[in-house]
N, C-alpha and C positions, 0 to 999 in steps of 0.2 A: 504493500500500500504506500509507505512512505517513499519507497522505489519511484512508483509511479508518480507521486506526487515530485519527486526532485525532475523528472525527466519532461514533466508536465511544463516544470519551472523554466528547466533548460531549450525548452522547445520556445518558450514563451521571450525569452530574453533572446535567442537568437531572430526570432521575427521583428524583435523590436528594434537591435542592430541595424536589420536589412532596411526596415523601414527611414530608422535614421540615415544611413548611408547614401539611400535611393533618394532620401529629400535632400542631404547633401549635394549628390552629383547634379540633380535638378537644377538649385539653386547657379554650381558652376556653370554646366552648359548650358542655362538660360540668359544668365549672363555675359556667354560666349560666345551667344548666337546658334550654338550650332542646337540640331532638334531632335528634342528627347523626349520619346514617345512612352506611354503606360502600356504595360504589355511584353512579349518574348517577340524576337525576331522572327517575321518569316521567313520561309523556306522558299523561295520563288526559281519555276525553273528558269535555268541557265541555257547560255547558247547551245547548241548542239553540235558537237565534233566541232569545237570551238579550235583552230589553228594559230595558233602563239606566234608562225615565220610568218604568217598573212597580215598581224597587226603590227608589224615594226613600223616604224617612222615616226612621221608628226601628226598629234592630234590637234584640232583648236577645241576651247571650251567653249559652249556653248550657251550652256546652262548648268548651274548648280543648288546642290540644300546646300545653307548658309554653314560654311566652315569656321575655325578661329583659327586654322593656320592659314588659310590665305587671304590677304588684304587688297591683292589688285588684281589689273583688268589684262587683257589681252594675253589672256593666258593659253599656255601650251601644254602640252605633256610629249614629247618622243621616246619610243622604246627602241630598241637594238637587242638583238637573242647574243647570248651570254653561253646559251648551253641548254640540253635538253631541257625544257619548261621552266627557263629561267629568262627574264627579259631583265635589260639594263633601264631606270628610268630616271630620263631628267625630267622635271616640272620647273618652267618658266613664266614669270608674270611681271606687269608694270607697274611701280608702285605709283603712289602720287607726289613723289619726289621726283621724278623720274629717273631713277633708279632701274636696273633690275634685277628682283629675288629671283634666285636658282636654288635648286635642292636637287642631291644625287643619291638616288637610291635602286631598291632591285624589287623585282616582281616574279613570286614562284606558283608553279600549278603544287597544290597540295595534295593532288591523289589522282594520278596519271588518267584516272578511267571519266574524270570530272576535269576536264583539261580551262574549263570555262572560270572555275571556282581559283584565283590565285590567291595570295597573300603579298602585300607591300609592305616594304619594309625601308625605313629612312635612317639614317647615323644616329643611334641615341634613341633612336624610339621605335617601342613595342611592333610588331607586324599587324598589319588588320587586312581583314576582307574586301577585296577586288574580285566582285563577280561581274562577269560581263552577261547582263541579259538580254542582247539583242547585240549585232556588230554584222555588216553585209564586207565590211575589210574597205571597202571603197569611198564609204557614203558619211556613214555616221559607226557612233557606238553606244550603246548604254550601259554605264555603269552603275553597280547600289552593293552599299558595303555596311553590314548594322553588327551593332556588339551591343551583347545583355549588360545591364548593370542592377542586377537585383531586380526590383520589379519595373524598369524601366530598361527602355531601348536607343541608342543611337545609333540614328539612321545618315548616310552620307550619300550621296547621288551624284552621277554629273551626267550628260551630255555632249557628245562629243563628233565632230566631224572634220574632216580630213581639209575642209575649207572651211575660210572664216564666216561664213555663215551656212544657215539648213532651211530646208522649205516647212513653210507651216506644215504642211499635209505630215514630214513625215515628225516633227514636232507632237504634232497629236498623235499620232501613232506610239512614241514611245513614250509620251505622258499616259495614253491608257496604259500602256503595261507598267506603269509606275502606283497608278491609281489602281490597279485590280490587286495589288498586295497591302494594300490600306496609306503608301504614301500619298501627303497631303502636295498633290504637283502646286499648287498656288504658293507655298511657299519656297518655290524654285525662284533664283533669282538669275536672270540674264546677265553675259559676262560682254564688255565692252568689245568690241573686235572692230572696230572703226580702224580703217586702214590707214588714216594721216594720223589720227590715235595714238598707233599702233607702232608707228615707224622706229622708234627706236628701240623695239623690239629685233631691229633687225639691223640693229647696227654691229 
């Protein structure tokens, strides 16, 4: 009996933890901007016979859920294969100094038979979730990447095409497939890609 009653207690105080933690991490990424939802991750499917040598080069962003690691516009991503399911990547953006922030990191498939599912990983910080769920290699790409934090989720998203802009048509397209896994597309925010904008991006 008193058994049950300590293990009642210890159940009880571990919930109460989670709940503090989850209202902690709340607190930061609301702060942060970025979006954290109530509830577990879904499970959403991924590309199919997703090919890692077919996505190398440069992406433009196009659209994203609101980050706290990146603060500007006219941003980039290129990859380069490294090795079997292994992609090099840099991420390029303008800040409003005009500046520009770079970061070098790598991108791995985590289970050969799900080649769509990667993980990124940057100097100094943890790996996270790079599923591609949607990517024609030529056009565009959809990314969404979420990690559980106790009883909450964040959720990271981008959009992505091979040129600095996408057509509505296929914009709706890969906002329904964003919306049929309960992300809220209205809080996607468009990323600057103005080509006189842009130019020093290319310097």
């Amino acid at each position: 009996m008193f058994g049950d009653r300590r293990a009642d207690t210890g159940r009880g105080e571990k919930m109460k933890a989670i709940q503090v933690i989850s209202l902690t991490l709340l607190c930061i990424f609301a702060a942060s901007a970025q979006v954290l939802k109530f509830g577990k991750c879904p499970t959403p499917a991924v590309q199919a016979n997703f090919d890692p040598t077919r996505y190398v080069g440069k992406w433009y962003e196009i659209m994203k859920l609101p980050t706290a690691f990146q603060k500007g516009e006219c941003g980039t991503a290129t990859y380069s294969l490294k090795g079997p399911g292994v992609l090099g990547v840099l991420n390029r953006e303008l800040l409003d100094d005009g500046s520009i922030n770079s970061i070098v990191g790598q991108a791995k498939v985590r289970d050969p038979a799900v080649p769509a599912k990667l993980e990124v990983s940057f100097s100094g910080t943890p790996p996270g979730p790079y599923w591609v769920l949607s990517s024609d290699y030529e056009g565009h790409s959809l990314v969404y990447g979420c990690t559980d934090f106790g009883l909450f989720r964040m959720e990271l998203s981008w959009i992505l095409s091979r040129e600095p802009t996408l057509s509505e048509e296929t914009l709706d397209q890969l906002h329904g497939i964003l919306s049929s896994i309960g992300v809220n597309v209205d809080k996607m925010i468009p990323t600057n890609q103005d080509e006189t904008y842009c130019i020093p991006m290319d310097q």
